[in-house]
C-alpha positions as CSV (number, residue, x, y, z in Angstrom):
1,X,0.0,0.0,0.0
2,X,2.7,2.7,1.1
3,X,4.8,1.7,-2.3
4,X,1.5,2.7,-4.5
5,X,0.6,5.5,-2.1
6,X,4.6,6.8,-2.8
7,X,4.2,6.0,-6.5
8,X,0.9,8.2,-6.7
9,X,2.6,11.1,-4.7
10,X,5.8,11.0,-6.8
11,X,4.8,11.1,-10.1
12,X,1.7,13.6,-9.3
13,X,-1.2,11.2,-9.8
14,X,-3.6,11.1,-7.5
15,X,-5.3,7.6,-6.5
16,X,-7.7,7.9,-3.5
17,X,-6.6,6.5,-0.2
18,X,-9.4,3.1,-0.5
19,X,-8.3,2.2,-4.4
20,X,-5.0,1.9,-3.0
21,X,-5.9,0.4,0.1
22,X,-8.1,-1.8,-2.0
23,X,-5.4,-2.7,-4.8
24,X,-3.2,-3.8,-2.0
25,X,-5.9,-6.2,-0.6
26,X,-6.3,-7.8,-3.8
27,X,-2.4,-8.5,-4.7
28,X,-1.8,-9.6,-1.3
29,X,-4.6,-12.1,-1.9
30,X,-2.7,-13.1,-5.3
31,X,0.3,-13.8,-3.9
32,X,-1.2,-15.9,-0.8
33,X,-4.0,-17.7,-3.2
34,X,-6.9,-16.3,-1.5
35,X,-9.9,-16.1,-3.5
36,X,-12.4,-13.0,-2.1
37,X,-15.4,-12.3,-2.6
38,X,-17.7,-9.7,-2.9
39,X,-18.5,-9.8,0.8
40,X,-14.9,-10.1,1.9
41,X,-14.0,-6.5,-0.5
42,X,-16.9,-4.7,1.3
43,X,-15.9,-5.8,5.1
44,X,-12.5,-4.1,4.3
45,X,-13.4,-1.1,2.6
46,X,-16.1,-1.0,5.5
47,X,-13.2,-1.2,8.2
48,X,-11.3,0.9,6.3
49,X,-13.8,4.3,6.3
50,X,-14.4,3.4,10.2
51,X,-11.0,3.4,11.1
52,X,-9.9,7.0,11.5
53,X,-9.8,8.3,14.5
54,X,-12.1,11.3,15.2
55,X,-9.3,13.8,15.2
56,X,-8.0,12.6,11.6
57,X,-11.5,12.7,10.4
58,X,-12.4,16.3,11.8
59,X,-9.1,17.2,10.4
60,X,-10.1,15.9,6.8
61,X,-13.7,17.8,7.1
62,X,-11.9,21.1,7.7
63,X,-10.1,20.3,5.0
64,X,-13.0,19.3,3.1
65,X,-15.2,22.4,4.0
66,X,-12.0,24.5,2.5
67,X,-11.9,23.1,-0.6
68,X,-8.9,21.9,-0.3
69,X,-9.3,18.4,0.1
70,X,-7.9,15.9,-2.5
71,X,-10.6,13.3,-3.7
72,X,-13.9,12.8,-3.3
73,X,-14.8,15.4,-0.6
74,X,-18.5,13.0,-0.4
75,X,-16.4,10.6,1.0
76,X,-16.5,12.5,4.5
77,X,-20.0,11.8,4.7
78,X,-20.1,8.0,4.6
């Protein structure tokens, strides 16, 4: 995930923080044989929004509410 994420910030592209997180998931997966499933991608991305702390995501909604958020400010909402 942090290669991708560094790949992304490097070269100026942005790729939003789940696609990444989700990308990883999937090659890790790959490499271990794991089949998922439709159920098993949701848990994660599930467990990934819930997982900020409240700090990080009042931080992000400032940001947000500035317009200067990268991403999909809607995001914030879920």
């Amino acid at each position: 995930m942090l290669q991708s994420a560094f790949v992304s910030t490097i070269t100026g592209v942005y790729a939003d923080f789940g696609a990444i997180g989700m990308a990883a998931l999937e090659m890790v997966a790959a490499r271990r044989g794991i089949s998922l499933g439709d159920d098993d991608r949701q848990a994660v991305r599930e467990g990934m929004r819930a997982a900020a702390p409240p700090d990080v995501r009042e931080a992000l909604m400032r940001l947000r509410d500035s317009g200067t958020a990268p991403g999909d400010p809607d995001q914030l909402d879920r």
